[in-house]
C-alpha positions as CSV (number, residue, x, y, z in Angstrom):
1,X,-0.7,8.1,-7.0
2,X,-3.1,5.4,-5.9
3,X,-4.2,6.6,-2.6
4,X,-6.4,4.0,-1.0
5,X,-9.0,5.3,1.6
6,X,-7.0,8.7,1.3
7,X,-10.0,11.2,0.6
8,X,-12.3,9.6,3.7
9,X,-9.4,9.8,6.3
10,X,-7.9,13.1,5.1
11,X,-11.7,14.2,5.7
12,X,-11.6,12.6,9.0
13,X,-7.9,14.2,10.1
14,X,-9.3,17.4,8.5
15,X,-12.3,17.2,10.9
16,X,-10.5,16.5,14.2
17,X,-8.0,19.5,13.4
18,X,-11.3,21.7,12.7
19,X,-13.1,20.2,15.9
20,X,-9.5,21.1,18.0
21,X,-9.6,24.9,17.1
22,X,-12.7,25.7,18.4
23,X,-13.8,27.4,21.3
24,X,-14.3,24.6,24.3
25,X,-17.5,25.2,25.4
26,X,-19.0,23.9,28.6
27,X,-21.8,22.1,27.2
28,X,-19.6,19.9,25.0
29,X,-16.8,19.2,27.6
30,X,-18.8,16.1,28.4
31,X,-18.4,15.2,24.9
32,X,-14.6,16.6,24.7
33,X,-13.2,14.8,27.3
34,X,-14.7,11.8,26.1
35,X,-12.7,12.1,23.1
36,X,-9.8,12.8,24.5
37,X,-9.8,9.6,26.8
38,X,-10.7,7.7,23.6
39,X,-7.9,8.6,21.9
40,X,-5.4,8.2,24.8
41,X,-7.1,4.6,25.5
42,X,-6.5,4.0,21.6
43,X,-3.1,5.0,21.7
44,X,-2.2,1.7,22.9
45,X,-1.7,-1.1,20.7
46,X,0.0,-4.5,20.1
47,X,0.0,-7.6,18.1
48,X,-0.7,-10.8,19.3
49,X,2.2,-13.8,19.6
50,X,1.8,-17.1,17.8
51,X,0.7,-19.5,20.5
52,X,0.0,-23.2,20.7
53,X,-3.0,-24.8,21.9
54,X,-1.6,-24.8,25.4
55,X,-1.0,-20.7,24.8
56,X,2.6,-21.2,24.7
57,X,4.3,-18.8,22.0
58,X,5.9,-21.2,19.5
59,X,9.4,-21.2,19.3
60,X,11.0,-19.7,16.2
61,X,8.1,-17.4,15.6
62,X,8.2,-13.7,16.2
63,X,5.1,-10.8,16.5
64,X,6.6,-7.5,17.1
65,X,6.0,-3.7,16.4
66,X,9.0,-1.7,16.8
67,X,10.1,1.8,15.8
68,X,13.3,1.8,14.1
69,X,15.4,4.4,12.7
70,X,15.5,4.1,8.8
71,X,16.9,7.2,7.1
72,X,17.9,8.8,10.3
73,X,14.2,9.2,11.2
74,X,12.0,6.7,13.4
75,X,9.8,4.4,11.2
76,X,7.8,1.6,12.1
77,X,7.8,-1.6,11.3
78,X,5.9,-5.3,12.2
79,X,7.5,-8.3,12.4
80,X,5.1,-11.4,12.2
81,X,5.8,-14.3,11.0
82,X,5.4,-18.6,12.3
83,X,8.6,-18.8,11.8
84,X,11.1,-16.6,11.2
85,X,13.1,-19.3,9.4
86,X,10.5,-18.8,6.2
87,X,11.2,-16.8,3.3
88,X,10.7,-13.3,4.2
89,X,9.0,-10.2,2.0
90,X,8.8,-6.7,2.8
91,X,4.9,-4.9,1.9
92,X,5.2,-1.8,0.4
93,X,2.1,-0.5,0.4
94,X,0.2,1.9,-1.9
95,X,0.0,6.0,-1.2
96,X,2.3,7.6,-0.9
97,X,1.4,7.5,2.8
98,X,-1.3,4.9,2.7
99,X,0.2,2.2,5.5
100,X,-1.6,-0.8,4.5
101,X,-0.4,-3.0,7.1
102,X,-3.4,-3.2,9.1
103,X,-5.4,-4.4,6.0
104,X,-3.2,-7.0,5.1
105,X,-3.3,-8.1,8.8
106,X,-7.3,-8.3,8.6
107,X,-7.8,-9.7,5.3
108,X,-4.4,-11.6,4.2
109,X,-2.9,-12.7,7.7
110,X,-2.4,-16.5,6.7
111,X,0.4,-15.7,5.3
112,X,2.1,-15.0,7.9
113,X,1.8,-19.0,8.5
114,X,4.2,-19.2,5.5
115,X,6.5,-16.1,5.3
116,X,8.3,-14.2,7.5
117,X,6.1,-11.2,7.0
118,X,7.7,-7.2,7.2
119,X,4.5,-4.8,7.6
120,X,7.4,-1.5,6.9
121,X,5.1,1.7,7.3
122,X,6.8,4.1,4.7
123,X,8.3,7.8,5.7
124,X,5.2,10.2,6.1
125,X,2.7,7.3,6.6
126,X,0.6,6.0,9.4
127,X,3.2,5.7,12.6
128,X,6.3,6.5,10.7
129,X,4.6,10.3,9.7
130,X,5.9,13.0,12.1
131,X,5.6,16.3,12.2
132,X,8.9,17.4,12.4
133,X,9.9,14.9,8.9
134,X,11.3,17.7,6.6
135,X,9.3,18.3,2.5
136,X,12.5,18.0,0.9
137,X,13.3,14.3,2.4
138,X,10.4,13.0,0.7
139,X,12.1,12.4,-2.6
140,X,11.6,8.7,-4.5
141,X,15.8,8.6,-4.5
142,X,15.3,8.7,-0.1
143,X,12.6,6.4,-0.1
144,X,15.2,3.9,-2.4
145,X,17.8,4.7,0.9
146,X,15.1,3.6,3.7
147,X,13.9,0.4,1.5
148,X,17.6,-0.1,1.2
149,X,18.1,0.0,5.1
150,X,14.7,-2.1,5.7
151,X,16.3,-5.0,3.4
152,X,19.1,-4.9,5.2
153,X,17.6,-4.9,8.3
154,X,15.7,-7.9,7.8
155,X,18.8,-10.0,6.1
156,X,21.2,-9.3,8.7
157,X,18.5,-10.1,11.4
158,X,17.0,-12.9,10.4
159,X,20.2,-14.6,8.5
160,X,18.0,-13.6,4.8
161,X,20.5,-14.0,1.6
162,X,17.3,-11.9,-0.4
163,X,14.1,-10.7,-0.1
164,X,11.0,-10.8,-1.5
165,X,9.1,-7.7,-2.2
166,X,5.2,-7.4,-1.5
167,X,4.1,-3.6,-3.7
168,X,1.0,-2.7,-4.3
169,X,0.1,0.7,-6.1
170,X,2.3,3.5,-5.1
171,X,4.6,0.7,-3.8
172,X,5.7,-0.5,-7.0
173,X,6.9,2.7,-7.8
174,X,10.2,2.3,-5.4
175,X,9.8,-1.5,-5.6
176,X,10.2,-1.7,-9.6
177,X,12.9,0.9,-9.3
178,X,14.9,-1.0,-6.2
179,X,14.1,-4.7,-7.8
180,X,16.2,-2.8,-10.7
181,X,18.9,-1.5,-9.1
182,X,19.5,-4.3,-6.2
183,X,18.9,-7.8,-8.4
184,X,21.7,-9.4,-5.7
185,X,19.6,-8.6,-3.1
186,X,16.0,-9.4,-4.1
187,X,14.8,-13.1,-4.5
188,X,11.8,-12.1,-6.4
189,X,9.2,-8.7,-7.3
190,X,5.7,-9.0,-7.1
191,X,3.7,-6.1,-8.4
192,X,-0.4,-6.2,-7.2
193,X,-1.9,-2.8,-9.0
194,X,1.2,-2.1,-10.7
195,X,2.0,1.2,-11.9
196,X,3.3,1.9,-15.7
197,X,3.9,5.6,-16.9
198,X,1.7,7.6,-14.1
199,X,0.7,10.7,-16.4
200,X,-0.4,8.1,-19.3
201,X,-2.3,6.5,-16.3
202,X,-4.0,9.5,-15.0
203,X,-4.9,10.2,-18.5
204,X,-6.7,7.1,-19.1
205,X,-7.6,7.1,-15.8
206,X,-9.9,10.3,-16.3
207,X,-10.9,9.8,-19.4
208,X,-12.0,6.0,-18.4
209,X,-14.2,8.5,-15.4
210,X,-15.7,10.5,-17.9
211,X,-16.6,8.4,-20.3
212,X,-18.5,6.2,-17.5
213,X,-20.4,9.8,-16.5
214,X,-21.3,10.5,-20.1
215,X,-22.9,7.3,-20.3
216,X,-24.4,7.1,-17.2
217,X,-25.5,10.5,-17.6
218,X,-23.7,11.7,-13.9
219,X,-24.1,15.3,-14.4
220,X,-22.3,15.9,-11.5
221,X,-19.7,13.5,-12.4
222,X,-19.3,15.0,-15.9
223,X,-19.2,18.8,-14.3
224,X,-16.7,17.8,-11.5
225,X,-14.4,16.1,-14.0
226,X,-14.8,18.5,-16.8
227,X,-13.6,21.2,-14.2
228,X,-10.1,19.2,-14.1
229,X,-9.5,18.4,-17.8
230,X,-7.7,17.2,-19.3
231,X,-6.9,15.5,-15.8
232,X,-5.1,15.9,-12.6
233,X,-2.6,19.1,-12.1
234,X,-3.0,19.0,-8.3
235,X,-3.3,16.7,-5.0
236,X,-6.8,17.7,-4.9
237,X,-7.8,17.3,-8.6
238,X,-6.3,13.6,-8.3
239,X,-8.7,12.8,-5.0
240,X,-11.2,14.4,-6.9
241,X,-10.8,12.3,-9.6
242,X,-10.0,9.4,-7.9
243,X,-13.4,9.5,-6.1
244,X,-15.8,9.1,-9.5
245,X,-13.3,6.2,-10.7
246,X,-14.0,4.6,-7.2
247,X,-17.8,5.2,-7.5
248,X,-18.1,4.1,-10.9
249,X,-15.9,0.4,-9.8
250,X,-12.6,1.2,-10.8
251,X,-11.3,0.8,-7.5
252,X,-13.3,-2.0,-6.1
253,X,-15.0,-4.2,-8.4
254,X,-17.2,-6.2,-5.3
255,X,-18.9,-4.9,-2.3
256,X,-16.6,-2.5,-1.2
257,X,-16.1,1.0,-0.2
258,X,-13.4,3.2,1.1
259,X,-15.4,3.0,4.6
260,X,-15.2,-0.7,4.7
261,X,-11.7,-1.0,4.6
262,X,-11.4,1.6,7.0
263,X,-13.5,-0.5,9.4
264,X,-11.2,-3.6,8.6
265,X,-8.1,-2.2,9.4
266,X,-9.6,-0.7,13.0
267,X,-10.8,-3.9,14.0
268,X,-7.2,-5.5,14.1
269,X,-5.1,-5.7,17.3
270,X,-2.7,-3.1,15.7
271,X,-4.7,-0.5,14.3
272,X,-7.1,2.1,16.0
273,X,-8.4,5.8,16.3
274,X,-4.5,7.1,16.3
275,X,-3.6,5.3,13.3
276,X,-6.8,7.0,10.8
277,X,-5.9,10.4,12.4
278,X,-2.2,9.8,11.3
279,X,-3.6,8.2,8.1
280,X,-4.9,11.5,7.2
281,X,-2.1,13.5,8.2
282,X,0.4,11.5,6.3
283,X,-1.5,11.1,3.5
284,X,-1.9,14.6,2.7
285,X,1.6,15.2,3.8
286,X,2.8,12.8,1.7
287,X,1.3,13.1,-1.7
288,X,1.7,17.0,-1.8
289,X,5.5,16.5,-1.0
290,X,5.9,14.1,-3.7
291,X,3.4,14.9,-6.4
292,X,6.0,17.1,-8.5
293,X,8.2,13.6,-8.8
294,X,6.2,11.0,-9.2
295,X,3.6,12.8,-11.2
296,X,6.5,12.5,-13.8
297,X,7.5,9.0,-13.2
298,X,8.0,6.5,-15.9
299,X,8.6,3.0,-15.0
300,X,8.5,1.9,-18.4
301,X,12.4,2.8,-18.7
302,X,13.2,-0.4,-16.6
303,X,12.3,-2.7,-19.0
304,X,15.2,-5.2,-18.6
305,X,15.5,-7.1,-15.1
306,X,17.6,-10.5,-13.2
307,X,15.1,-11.2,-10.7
308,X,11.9,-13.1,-11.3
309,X,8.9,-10.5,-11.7
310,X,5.6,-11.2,-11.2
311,X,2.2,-8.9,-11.7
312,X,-1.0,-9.4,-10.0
313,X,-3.5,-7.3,-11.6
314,X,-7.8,-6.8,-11.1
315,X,-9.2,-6.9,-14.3
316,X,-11.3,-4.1,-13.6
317,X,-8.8,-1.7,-12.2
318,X,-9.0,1.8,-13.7
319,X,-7.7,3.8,-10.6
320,X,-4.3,2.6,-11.9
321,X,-5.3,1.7,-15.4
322,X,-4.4,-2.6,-15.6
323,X,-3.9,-2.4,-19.4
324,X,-1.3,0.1,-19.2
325,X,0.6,-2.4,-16.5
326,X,-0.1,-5.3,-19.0
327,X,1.2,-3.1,-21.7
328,X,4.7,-3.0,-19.7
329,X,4.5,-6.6,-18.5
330,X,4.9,-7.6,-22.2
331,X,8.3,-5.1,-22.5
332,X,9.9,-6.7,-19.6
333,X,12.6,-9.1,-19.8
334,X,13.6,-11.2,-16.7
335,X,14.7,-14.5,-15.8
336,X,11.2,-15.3,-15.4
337,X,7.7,-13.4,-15.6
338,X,4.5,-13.9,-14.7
339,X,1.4,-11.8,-15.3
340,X,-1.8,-13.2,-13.1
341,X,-5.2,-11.4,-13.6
342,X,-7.8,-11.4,-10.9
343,X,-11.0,-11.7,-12.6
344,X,-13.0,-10.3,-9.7
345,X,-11.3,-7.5,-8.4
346,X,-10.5,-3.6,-9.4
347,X,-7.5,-1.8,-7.9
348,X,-7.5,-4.2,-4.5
349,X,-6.6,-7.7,-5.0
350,X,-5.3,-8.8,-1.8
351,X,-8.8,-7.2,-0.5
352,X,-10.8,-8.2,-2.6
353,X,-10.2,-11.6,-3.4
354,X,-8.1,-12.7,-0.3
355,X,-8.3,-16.6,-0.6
356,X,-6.7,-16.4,-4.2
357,X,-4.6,-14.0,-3.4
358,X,-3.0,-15.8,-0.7
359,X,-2.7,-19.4,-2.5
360,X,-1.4,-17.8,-5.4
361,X,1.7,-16.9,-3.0
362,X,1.8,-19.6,-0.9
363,X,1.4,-22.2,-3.7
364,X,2.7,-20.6,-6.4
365,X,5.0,-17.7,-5.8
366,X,7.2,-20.1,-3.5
367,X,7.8,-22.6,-6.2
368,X,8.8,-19.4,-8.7
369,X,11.9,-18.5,-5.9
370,X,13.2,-22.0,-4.9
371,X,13.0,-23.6,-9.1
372,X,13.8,-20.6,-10.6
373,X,16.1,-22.8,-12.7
374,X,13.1,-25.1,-13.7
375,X,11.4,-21.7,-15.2
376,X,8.1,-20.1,-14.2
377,X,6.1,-22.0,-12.1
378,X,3.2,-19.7,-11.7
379,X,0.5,-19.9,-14.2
């Protein structure tokens, strides 16, 4: 599944564990030690409070990260939000084991001024992976149980009757399937990169790869994709392929790279050197555990919903083909629906183009949940 930056950090975890094994010479202990005091001084994080102009923190708002136990294992989780009175949404971000919340804290954190935001880093992914988290709890059914537990987390905290929920990519693979099943507990699903039938979309994924090495005439493209035909059978085969549809735009449509975003997300108050170590870790960890599952997954079967549902797609998104998710859109049944393209963006909306991103929920997204009775509000 949609894996973003997950070939560049597995590179860099793959590196560091590399680097570790080998013999500690004297003439790089200099070098060694500087590493290790790097990473120990990185180790610390935190997130700033909402303050006033005096630098009081405002009453009613709340900037936490706290590790919580979700599906008897610990998890983390970031609560920030201006006040905590505001609708609230949970992020589920894309992967498997791709925590996102340090990207949506660089490039989307206004709306924290207007929801009660829940950064929830999944089981196996950034701070929530751990060594010791067992292959055959990483199931989609126990990932349903800990988004279960988040949502009621955050309505018996914060006094919530429903939630909304945030998914982007590998997200709305347990979003879609939990919007389904819990309706009395959701306020509203929003889907950014949405997934459809995932072997129909690594299909058209690759051939979509191939056909833009034919005509560019990428011999190493066409010999490195030909080697997986007809597509993706392993982890590896997916990055593999995943790499030429980034190259060729398919993931970012502007002036982006895989690098960049991993630049963003460091230069937040919450993320550092620990966090793309872990990336890579529970990246890896993650999609080879539940490759055999969702490999197989077909959303398409929940077709039928009672919550509102809404799709942001990029127009030019091929890394989780966009016409297959508008192809769904226009099965689905639901008291209201909304499918919004962004005209400027691939796989990476909120990334990409932030500023729409962020008025579309703000302006738009709120009127959908409080006049549901009036009918779709988002256009």
């Amino acid at each position: 599944m949609p894996k973003l930056a997950a070939n560049t950090a597995a590179r860099h975890s793959l590196g560091l564990a590399e680097f570790e094994k080998t013999r500690l010479m004297p003439r790089n202990l200099t070098i060694i030690l500087g590493m290790a005091l790097l990473l120990s001084i990185a180790s610390c994080t935190g997130t700033r409070p909402f303050t006033d102009a005096d630098g009081h923190i405002i009453p009613g708002s709340i900037a936490t990260m706290e590790q919580v136990l979700i599906g008897g294992i610990s998890q983390s989780i970031w609560f920030r939000g201006m006040d905590v009175r505001k609708p609230a949404v949970i992020l589920l971000h894309g992967g498997p084991g791709a925590s996102e919340s340090a990207l949506f804290r660089h490039y989307d954190a206004a709306l924290e001024q207007h929801f009660l935001m829940v950064y929830w880093e999944q089981r196996g992914a950034g701070r929530s992976y751990h060594s010791g988290i067992t292959r055959d709890s990483m199931t989609i059914a126990q990932f349903e149980r800990d988004l279960n537990e988040v949502v009621d987390l955050v309505r018996q905290r914060f006094g919530k009757d429903r939630i909304i929920l945030l998914a982007h990519s590998w997200g709305t693979e347990i979003g879609t399937i939990y919007a389904y099943q819990h309706p009395e507990k959701i306020a509203a699903y929003i889907g950014i990169a949405q997934v459809a039938n995932v072997a129909e979309g690594e299909r058209v994924s690759y051939e979509w790869a191939l056909n833009q090495a034919t005509t560019r005439n990428n011999r190493n493209a066409i010999a490195a994709l030909r080697a997986i035909s007809p597509g993706p059978k392993s982890v590896d085969d997916e990055l593999a392929k995943g790499e030429w549809v980034e190259a060729f735009g398919g993931v970012f449509h502007q002036s982006f790279s895989t690098g960049k975003l991993i630049l963003a997300a460091l230069s937040t108050d919450e993320a550092n050197l620990v966090d793309l170590v872990k990336f890579g870790q529970g990246n890896r960890f993650s999609l080879e555990s539940l490759r055999p599952e969702y490999s197989k997954l077909d959303l398409t079967r929940y077709h039928t919903f009672q919550v509102p549902i809404v799709f942001l797609l990029g127009r030019y998104d091929w890394h989780v083909p966009a016409v297959l998710a508008e192809q769904y859109f226009n099965t689905i049944h639901a008291p209201c629906k909304r499918l919004i393209w962004f005209e400027h963006s691939a796989h990476n909306p909120p990334f990409e183009e932030p500023e729409r991103f962020i008025q579309i929920l703000v302006d738009q997204v709120s009127q959908l949940i409080t006049r549901q009775s009036k009918g779709c509000m988002v256009s």
